[in-house]
Each structure stands twice: as C-alpha cells, then as structure tokens.
C-alpha positions in Angstrom: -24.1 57.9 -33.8 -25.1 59.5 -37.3 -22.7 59.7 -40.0 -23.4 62.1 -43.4 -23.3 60.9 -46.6 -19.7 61.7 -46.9 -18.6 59.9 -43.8 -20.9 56.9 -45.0 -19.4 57.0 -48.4 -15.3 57.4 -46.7 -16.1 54.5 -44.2 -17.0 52.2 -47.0 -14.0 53.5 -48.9 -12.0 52.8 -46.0 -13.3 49.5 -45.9 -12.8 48.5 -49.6 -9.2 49.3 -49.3 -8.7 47.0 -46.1 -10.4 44.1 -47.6 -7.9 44.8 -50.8 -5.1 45.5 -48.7 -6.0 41.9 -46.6 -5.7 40.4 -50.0 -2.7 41.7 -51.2 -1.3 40.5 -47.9 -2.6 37.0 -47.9 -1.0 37.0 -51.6 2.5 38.0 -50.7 2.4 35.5 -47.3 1.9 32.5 -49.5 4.5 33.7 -51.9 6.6 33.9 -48.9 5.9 30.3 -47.9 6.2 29.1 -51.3 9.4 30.8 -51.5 10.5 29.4 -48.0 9.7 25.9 -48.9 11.4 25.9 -52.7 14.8 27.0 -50.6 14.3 23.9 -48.0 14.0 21.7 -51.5 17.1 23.6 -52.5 18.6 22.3 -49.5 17.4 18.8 -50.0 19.2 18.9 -53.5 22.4 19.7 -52.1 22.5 16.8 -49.9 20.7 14.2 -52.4 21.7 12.8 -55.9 18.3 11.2 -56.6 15.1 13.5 -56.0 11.5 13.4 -56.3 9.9 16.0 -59.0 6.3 16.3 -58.8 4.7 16.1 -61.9 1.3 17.3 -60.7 -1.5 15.8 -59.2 0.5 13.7 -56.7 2.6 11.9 -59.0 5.8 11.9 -58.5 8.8 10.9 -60.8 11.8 9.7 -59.3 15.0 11.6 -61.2 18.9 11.1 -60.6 20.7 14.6 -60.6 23.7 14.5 -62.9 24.3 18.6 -62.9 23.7 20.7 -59.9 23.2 24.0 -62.0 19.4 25.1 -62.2 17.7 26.6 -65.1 16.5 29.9 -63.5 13.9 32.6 -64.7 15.5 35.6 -63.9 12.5 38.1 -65.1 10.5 38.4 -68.8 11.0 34.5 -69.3 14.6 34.9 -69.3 16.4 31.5 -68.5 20.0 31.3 -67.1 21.8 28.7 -65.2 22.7 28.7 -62.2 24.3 27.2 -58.7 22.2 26.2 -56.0 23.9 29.2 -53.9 23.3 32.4 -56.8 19.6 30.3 -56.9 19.2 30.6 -53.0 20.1 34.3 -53.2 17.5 35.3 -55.9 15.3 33.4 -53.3 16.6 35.1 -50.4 16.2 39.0 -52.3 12.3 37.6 -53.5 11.6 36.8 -49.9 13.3 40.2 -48.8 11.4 42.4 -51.2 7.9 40.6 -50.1 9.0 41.5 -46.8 9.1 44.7 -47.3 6.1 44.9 -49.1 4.7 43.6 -46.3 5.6 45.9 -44.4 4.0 48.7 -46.3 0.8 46.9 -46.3 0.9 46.3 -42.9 1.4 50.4 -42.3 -1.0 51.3 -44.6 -3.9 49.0 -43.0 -2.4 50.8 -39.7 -3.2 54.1 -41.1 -6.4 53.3 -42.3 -7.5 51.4 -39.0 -6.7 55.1 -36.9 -8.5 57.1 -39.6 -11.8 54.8 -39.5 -11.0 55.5 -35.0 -10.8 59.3 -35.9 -14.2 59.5 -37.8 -15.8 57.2 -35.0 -14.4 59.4 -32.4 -15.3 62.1 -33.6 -18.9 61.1 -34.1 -19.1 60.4 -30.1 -17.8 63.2 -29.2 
C-alpha cells in the first residue's frame, strides 16, 4: 500500500485534527462533570443550613448559610444574585450547550474517521 506525498501529507492532517478534536472533547466532558457535580452541591445547599467550602488543598471550612441567593458570573465577570433554581438553570443551559458541542465533535471525528477509510480503500483497491 503506497501513498503520494499528498495522501501522506492529508493522513497526517487527518490525524492532527483527531488528536485536537479528542482534546477538545476530553475538555468539554470534564466541564460536563464539573458542571454535574456543582448542581448535586446545589442540591446539598437546599437541603443543608451549614456546609463545607473547600478552601483548596483539602481544607475545608465549615460555614452556616444565612441567605440562599448565590453570587453568579453570568459572562465578562459580571456578578448577579441569584436563587438556587435561576443558578441550576444557567447550569442546566452550560451542560446543554456542551452537549451539543459534543455532538459536533463527535460528527466531525466521524467524518474524518470515513475519509481516512476512503483514502485507505482506495489504496487497496
């Protein structure tokens, strides 16, 4: 099976763009998970007046909730309070938009794993 220079130099192409793809995916999976898990905490705060906030490096400081409105980053460091269920909700549409992201990655990777079958193919033929 001999490839030319221009098949050489399109299979490595090919290549580069799935290893980018396969990162951007990896990416927007543990933003999903991240995402996932900060709406189970949400939950836990609904339930529970007194809370553990990491701090960072494993320690933790304990904290009693007086208010149940959240200090939100809506976008270009942009604060705003809100409710546990308007916080859940920017969660939800975050989650929903990586989703779909996903979802184009996962297409495009697709596409690019039948072209790479196409220039085999058409090398054994």
């Amino acid at each position: 099976m001999d490839f030319n220079h221009e098949q050489l130099i399109r299979i490595q192409t090919m290549e580069n763009e799935v290893n980018s793809l396969k990162t951007q995916l990896d990416f927007i999976e543990n933003n999903i998970l991240e995402l996932n898990a900060l709406n189970e905490s949400l939950d836990a705060l609904e339930k529970n007046k007194d809370i553990l906030v990491n701090i960072g490096k494993r320690v933790f400081l304990p904290v009693s909730i007086t208010e149940k409105k959240l200090i939100v980053d809506v976008g270009s460091s942009n604060l705003v309070k809100k409710n546990i269920v308007e916080t859940k909700k920017i969660i939800e549409d975050q989650i929903a938009s990586l989703m779909k992201a996903k979802g184009n990655i996962m297409k495009n990777l697709e596409d690019l794993q039948e072209e790479m079958e196409e220039l085999i193919n058409q090398q054994t033929i």
